[in-house]
Chimera marker file (.cmm) of the C-alpha trace (Angstrom):
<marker_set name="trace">
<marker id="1" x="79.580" y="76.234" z="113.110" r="1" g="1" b="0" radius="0.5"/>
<marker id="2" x="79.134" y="78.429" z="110.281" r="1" g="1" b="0" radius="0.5"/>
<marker id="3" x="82.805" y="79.863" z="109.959" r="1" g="1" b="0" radius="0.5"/>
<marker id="4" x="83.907" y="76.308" z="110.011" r="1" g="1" b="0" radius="0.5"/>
<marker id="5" x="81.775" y="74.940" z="107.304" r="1" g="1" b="0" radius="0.5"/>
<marker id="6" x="82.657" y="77.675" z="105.298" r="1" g="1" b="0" radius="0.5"/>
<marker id="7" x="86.187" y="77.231" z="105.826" r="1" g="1" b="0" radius="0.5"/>
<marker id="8" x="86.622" y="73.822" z="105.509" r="1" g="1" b="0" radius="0.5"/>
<marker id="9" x="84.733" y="74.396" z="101.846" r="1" g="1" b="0" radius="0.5"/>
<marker id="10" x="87.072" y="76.984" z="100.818" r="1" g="1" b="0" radius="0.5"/>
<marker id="11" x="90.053" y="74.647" z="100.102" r="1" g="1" b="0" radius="0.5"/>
<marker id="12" x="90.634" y="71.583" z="98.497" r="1" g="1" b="0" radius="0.5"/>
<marker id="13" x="90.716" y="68.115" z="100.578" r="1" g="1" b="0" radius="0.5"/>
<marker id="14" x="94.061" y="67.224" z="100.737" r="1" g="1" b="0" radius="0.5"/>
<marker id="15" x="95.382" y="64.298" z="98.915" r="1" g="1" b="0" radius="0.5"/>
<marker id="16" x="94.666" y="60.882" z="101.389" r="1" g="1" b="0" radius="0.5"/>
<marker id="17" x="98.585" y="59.648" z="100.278" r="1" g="1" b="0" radius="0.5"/>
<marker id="18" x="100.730" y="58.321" z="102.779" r="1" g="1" b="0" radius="0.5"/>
<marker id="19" x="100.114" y="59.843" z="106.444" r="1" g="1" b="0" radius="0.5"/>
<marker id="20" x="97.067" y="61.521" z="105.206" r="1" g="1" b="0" radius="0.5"/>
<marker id="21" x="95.332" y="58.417" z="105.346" r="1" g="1" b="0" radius="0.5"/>
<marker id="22" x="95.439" y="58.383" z="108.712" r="1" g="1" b="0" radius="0.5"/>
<marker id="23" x="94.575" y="62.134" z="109.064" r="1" g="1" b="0" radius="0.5"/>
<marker id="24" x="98.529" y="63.036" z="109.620" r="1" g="1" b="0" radius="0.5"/>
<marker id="25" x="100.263" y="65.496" z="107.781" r="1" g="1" b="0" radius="0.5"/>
<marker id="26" x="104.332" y="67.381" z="108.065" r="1" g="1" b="0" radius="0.5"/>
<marker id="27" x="104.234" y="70.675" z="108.706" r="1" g="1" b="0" radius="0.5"/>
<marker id="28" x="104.880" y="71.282" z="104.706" r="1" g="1" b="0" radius="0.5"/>
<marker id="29" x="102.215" y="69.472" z="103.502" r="1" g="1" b="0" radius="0.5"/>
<marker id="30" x="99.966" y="71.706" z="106.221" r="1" g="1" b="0" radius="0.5"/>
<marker id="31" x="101.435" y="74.809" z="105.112" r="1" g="1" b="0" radius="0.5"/>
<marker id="32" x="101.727" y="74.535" z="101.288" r="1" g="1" b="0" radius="0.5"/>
<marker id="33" x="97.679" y="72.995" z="101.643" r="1" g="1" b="0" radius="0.5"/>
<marker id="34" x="97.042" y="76.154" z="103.546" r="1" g="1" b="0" radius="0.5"/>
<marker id="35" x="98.875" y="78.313" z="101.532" r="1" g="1" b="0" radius="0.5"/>
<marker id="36" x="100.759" y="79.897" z="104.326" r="1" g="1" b="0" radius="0.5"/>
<marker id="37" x="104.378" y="79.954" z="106.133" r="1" g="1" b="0" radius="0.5"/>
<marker id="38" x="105.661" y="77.475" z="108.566" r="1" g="1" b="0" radius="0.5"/>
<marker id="39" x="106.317" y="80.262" z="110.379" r="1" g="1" b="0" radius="0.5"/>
<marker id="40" x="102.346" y="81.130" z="110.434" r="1" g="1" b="0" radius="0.5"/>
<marker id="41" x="102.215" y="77.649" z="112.016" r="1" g="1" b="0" radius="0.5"/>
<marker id="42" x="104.412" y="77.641" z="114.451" r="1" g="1" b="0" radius="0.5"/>
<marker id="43" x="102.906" y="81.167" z="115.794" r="1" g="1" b="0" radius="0.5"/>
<marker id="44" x="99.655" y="79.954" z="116.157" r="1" g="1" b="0" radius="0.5"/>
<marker id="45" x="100.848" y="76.551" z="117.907" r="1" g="1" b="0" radius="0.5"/>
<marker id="46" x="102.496" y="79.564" z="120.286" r="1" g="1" b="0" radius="0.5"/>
<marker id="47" x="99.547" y="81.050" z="120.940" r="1" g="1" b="0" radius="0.5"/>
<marker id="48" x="98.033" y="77.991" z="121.928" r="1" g="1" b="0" radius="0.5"/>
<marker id="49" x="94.968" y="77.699" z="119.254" r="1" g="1" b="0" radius="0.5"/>
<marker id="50" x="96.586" y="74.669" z="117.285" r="1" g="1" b="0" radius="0.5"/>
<marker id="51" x="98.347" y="71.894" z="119.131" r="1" g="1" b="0" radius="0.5"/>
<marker id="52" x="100.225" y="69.557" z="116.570" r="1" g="1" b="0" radius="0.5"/>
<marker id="53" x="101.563" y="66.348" z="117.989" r="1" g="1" b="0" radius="0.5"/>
<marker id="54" x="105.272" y="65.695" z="118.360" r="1" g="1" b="0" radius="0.5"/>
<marker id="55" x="107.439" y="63.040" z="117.351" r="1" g="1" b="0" radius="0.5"/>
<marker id="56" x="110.653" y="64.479" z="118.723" r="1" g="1" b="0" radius="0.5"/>
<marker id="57" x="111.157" y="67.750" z="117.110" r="1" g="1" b="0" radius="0.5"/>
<marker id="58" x="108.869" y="67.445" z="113.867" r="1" g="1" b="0" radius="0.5"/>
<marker id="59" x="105.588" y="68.371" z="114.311" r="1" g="1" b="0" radius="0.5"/>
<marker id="60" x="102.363" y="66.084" z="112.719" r="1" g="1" b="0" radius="0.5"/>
<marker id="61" x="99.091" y="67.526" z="111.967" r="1" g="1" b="0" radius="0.5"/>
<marker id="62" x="95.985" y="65.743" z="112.045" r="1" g="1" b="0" radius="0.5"/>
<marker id="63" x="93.020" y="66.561" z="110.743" r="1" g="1" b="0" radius="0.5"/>
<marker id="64" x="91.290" y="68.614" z="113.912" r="1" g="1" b="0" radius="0.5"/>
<marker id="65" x="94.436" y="70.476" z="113.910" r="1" g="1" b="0" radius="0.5"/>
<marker id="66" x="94.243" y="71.520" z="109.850" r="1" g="1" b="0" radius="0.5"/>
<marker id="67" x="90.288" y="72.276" z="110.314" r="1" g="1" b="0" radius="0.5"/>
<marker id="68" x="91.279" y="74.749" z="113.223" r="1" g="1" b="0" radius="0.5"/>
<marker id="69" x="93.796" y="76.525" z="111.152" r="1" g="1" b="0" radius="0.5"/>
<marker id="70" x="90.865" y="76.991" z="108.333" r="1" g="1" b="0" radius="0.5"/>
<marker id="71" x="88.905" y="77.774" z="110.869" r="1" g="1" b="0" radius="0.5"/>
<marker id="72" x="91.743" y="80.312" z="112.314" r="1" g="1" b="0" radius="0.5"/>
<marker id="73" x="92.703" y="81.690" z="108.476" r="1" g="1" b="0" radius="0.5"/>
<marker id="74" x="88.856" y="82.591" z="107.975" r="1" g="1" b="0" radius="0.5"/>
<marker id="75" x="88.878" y="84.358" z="111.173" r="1" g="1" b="0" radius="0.5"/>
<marker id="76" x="91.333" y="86.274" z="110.160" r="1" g="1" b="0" radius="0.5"/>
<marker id="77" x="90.344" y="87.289" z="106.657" r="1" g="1" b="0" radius="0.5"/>
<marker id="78" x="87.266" y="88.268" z="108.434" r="1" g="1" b="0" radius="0.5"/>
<marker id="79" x="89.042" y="90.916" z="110.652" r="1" g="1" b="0" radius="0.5"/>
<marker id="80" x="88.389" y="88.761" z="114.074" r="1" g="1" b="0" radius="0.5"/>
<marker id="81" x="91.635" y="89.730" z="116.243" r="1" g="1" b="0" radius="0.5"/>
<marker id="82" x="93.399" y="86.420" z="117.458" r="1" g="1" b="0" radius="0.5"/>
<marker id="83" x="91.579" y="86.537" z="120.915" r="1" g="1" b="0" radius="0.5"/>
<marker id="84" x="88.003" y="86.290" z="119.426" r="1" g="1" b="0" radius="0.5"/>
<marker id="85" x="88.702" y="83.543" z="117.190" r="1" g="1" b="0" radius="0.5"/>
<marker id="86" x="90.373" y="81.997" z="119.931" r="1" g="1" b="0" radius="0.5"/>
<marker id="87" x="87.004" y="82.440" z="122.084" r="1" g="1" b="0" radius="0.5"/>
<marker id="88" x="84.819" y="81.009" z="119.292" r="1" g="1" b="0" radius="0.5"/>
<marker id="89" x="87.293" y="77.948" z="119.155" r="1" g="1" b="0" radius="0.5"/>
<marker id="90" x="87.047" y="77.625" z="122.948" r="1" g="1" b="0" radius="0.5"/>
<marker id="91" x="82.938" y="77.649" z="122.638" r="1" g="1" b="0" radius="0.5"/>
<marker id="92" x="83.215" y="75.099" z="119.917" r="1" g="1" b="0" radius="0.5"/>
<marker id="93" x="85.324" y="72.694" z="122.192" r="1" g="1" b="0" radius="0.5"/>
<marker id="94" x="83.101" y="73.273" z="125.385" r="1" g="1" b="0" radius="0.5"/>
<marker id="95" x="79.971" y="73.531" z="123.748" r="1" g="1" b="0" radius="0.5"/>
<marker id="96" x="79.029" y="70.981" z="121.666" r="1" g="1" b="0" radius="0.5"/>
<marker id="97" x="75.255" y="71.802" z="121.069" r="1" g="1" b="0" radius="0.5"/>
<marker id="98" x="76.716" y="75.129" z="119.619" r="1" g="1" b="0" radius="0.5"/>
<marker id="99" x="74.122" y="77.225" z="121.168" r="1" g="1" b="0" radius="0.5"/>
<marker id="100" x="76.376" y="79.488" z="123.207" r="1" g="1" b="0" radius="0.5"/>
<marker id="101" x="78.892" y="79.422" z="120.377" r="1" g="1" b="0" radius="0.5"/>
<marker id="102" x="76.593" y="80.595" z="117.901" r="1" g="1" b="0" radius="0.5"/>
<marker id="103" x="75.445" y="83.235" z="119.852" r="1" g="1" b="0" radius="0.5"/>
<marker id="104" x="78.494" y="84.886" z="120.420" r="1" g="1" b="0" radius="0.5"/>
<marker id="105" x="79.388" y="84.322" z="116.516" r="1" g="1" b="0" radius="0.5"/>
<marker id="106" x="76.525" y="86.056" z="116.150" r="1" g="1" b="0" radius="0.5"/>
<marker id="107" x="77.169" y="88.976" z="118.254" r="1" g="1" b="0" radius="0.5"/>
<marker id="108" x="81.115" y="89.106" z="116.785" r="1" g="1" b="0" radius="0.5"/>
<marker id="109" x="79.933" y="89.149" z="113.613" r="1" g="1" b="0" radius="0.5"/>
<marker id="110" x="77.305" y="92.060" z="114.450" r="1" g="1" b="0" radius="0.5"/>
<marker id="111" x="79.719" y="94.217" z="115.932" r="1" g="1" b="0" radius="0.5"/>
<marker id="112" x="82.203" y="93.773" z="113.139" r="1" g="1" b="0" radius="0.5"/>
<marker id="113" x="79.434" y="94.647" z="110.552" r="1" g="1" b="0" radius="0.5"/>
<marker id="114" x="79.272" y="97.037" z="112.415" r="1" g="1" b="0" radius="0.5"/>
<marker id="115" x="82.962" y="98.935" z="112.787" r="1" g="1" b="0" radius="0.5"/>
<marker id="116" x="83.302" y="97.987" z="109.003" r="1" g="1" b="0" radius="0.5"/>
<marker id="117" x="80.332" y="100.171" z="108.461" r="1" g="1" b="0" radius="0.5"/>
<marker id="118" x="81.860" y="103.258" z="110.094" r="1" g="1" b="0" radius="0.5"/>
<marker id="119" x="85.251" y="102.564" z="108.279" r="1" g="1" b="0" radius="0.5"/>
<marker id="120" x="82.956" y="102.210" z="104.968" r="1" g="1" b="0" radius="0.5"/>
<marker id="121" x="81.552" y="105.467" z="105.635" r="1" g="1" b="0" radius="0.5"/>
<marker id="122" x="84.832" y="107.086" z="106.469" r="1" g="1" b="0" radius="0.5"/>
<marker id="123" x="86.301" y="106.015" z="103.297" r="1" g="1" b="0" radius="0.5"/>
<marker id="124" x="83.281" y="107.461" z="101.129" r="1" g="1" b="0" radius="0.5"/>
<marker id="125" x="84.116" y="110.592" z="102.836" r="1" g="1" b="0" radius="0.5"/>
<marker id="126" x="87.939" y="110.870" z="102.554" r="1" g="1" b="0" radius="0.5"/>
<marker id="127" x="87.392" y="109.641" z="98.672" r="1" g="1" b="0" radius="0.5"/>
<marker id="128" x="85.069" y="112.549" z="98.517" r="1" g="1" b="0" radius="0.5"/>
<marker id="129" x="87.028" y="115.311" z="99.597" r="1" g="1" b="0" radius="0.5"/>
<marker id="130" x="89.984" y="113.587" z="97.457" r="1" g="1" b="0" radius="0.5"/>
<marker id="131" x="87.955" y="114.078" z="94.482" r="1" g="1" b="0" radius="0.5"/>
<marker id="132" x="86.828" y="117.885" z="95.573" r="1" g="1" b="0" radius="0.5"/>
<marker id="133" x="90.393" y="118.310" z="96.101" r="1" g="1" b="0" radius="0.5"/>
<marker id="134" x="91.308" y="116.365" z="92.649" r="1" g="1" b="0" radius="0.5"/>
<marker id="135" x="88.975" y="119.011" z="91.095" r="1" g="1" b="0" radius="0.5"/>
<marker id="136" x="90.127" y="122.019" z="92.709" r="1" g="1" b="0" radius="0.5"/>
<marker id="137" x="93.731" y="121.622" z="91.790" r="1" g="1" b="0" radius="0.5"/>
<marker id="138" x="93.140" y="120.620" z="88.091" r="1" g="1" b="0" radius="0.5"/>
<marker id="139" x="90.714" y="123.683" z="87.568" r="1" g="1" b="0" radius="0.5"/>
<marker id="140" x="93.890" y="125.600" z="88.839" r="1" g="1" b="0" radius="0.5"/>
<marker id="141" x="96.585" y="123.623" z="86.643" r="1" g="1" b="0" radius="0.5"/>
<marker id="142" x="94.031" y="124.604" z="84.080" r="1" g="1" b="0" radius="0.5"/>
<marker id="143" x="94.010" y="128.352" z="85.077" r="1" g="1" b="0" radius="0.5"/>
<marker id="144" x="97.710" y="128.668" z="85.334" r="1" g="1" b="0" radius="0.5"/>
<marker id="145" x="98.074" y="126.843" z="81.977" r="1" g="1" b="0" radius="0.5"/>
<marker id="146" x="96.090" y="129.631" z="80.596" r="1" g="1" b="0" radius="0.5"/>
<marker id="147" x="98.103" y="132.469" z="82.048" r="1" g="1" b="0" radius="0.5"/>
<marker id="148" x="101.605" y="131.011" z="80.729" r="1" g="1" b="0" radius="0.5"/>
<link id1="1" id2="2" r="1" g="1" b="0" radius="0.2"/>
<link id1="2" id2="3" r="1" g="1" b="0" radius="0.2"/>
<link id1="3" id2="4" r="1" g="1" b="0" radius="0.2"/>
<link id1="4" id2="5" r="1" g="1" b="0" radius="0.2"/>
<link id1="5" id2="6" r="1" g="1" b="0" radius="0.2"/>
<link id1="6" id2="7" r="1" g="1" b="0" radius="0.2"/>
<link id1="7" id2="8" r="1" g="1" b="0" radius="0.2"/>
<link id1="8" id2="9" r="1" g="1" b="0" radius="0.2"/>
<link id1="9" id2="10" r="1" g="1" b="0" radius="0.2"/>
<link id1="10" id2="11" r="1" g="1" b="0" radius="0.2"/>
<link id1="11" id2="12" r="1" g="1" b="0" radius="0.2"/>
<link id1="12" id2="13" r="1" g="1" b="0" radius="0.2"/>
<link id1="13" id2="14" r="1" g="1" b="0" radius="0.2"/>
<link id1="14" id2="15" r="1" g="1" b="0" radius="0.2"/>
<link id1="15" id2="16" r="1" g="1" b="0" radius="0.2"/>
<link id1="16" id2="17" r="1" g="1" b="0" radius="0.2"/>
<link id1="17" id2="18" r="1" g="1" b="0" radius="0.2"/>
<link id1="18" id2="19" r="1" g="1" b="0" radius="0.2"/>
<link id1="19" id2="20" r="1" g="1" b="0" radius="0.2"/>
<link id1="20" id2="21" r="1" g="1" b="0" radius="0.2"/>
<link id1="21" id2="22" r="1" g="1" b="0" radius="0.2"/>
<link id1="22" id2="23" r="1" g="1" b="0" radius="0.2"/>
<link id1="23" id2="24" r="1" g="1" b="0" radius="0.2"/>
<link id1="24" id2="25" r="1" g="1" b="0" radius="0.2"/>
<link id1="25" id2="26" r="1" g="1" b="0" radius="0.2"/>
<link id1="26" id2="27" r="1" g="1" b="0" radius="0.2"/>
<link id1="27" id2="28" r="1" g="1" b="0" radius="0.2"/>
<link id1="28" id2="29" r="1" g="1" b="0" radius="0.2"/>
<link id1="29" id2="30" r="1" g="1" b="0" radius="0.2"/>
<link id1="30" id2="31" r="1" g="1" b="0" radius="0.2"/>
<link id1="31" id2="32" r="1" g="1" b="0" radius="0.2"/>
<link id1="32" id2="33" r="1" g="1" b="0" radius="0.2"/>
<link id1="33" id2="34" r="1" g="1" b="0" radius="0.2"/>
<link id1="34" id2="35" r="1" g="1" b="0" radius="0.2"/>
<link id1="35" id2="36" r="1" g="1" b="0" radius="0.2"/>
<link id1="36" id2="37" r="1" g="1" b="0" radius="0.2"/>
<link id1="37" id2="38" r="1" g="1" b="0" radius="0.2"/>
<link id1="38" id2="39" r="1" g="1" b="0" radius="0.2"/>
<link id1="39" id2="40" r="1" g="1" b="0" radius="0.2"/>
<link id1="40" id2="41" r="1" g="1" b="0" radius="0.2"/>
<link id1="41" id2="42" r="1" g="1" b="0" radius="0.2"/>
<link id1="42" id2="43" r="1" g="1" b="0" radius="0.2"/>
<link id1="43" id2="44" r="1" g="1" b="0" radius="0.2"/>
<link id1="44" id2="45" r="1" g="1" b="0" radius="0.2"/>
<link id1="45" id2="46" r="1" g="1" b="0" radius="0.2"/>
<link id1="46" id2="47" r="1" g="1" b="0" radius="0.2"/>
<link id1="47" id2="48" r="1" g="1" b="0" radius="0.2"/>
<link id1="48" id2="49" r="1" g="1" b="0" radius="0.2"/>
<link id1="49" id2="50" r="1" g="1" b="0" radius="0.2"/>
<link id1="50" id2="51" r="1" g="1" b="0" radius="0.2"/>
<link id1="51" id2="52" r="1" g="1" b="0" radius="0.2"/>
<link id1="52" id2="53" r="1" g="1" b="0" radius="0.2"/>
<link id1="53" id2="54" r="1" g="1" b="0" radius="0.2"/>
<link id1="54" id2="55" r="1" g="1" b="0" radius="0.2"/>
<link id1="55" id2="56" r="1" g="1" b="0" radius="0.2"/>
<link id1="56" id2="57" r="1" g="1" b="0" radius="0.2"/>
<link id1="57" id2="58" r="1" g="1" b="0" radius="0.2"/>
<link id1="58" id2="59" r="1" g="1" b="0" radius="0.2"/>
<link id1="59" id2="60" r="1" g="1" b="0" radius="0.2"/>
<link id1="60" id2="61" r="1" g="1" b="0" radius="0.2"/>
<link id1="61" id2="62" r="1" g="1" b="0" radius="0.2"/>
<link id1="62" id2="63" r="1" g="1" b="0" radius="0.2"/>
<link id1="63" id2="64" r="1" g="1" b="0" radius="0.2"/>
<link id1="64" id2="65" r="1" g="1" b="0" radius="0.2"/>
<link id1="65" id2="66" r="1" g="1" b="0" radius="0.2"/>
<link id1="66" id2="67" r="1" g="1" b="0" radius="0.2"/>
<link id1="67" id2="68" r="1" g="1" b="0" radius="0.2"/>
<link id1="68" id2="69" r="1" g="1" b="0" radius="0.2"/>
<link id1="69" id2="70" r="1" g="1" b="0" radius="0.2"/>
<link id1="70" id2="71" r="1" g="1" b="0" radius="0.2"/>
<link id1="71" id2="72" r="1" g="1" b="0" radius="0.2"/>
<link id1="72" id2="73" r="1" g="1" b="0" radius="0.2"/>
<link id1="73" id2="74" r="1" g="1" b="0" radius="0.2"/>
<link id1="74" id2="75" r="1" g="1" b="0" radius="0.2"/>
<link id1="75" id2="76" r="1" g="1" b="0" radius="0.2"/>
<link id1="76" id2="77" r="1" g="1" b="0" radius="0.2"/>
<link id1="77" id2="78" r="1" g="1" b="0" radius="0.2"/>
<link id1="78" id2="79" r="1" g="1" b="0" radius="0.2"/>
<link id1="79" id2="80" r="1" g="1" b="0" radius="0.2"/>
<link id1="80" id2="81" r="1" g="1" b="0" radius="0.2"/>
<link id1="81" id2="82" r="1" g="1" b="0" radius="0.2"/>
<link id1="82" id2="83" r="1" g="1" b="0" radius="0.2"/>
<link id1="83" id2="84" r="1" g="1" b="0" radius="0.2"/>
<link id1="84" id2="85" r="1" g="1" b="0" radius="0.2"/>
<link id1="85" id2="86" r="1" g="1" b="0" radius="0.2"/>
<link id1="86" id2="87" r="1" g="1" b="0" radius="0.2"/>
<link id1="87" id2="88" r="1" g="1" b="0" radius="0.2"/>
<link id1="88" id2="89" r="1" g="1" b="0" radius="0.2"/>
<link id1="89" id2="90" r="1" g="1" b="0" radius="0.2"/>
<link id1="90" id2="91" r="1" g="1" b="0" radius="0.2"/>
<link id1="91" id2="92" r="1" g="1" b="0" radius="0.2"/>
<link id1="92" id2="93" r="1" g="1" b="0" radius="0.2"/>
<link id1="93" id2="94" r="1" g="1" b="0" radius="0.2"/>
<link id1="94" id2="95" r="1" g="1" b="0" radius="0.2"/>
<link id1="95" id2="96" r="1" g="1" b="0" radius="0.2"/>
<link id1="96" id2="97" r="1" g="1" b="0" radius="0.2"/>
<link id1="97" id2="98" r="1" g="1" b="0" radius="0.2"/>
<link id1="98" id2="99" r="1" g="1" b="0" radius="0.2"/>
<link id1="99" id2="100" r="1" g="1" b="0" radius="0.2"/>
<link id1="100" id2="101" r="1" g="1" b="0" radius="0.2"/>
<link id1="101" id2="102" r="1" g="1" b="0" radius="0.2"/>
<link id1="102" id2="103" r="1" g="1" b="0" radius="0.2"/>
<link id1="103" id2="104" r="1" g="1" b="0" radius="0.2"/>
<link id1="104" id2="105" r="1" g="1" b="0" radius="0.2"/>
<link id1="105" id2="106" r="1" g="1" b="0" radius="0.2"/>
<link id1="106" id2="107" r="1" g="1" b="0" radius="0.2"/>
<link id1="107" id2="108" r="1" g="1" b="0" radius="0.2"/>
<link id1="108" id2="109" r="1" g="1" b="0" radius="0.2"/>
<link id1="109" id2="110" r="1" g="1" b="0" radius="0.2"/>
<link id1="110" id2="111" r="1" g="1" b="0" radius="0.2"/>
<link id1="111" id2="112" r="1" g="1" b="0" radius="0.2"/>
<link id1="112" id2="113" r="1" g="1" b="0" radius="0.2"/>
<link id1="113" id2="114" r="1" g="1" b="0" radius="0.2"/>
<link id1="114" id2="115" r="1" g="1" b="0" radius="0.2"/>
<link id1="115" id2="116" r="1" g="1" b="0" radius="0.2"/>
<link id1="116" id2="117" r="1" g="1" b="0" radius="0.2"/>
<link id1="117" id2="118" r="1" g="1" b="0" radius="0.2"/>
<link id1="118" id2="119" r="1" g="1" b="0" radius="0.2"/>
<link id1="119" id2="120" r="1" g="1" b="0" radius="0.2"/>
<link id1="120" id2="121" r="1" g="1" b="0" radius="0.2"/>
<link id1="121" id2="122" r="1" g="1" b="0" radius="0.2"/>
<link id1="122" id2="123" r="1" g="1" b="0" radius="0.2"/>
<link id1="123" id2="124" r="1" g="1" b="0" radius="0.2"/>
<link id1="124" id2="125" r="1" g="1" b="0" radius="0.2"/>
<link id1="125" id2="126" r="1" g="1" b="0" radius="0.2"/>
<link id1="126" id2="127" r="1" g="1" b="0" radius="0.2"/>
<link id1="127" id2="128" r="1" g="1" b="0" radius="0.2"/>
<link id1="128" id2="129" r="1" g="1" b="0" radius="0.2"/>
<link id1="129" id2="130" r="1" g="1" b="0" radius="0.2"/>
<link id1="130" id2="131" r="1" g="1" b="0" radius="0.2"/>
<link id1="131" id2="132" r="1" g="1" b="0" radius="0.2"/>
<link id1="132" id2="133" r="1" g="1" b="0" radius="0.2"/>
<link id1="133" id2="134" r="1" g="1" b="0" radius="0.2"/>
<link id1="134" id2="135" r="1" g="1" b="0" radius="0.2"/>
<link id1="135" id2="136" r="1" g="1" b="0" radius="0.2"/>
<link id1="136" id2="137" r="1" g="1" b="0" radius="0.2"/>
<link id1="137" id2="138" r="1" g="1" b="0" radius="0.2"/>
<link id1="138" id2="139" r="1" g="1" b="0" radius="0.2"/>
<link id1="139" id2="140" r="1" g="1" b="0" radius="0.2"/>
<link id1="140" id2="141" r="1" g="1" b="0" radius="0.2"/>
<link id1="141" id2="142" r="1" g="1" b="0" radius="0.2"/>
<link id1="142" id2="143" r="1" g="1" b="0" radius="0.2"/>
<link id1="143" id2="144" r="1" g="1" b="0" radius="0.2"/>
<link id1="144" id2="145" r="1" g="1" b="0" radius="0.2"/>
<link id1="145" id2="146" r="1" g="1" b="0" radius="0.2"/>
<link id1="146" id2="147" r="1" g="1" b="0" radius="0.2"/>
<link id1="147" id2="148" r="1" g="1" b="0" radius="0.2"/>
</marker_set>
């Protein structure tokens, strides 16, 4: 998957101490490796796209669990809402040739290209008229200036 290889490049492996070696890690170690809240965690364990194990109410993290959350993370940064990256996980479980999956990446990834076109071209226009607007109301501080 090309999100996930990505992903799983953009951190650091984490340290193989302790339950690490056997691909286990505490909900801190996940979330300071990660960089993000327990709270981030536990909401994405709620929405059913991570699924820690429990030993009674602390939850242990192995490794398919911390390459989904890079996986997840990416997703995000890339503007995927939680229900597409959910999909492309789904494909990636049921799929694994990775045809289907990739083609729907793919077509995601097309149709976010293209909406952050439009915005793109949006923005050039707003900054635009800011700047015509910029300029109009300095030439007029400048004319006032002159008639005080």
């Amino acid at each position: 998957m090309i999100i996930e290889t990505a992903a799983v490049s953009d951190l650091p492996p984490i340290p193989e101490t302790g339950a690490a070696q056997a691909g286990l890690q505490g909900i801190n170690e996940v979330a300071a490796h990660l960089g993000i809240t327990h709270r981030a965690l536990r909401f994405y364990e709620d929405k059913g796209l991570i699924e820690p194990a429990r030993v009674g109410n602390t939850r242990i993290y192995g490794r398919r669990d911390v390459a989904r959350m890079q996986l997840i993370l990416r997703g995000k940064r890339l503007g995927f809402t939680i229900r597409e990256i959910r999909e492309f996980l789904d494909l990636y479980d049921a799929d694994p040739s990775q045809l289907e999956q990739m083609q729907r990446l793919v077509t995601g990834i097309r149709q976010r290209i293209k909406l952050l076109e439009r915005q793109q071209t949006a923005l050039e226009m707003t900054i635009a008229e800011l700047r015509s607007m910029d300029q109009q109301a300095n030439a007029r501080i400048a004319e006032l200036s002159r008639k005080s």
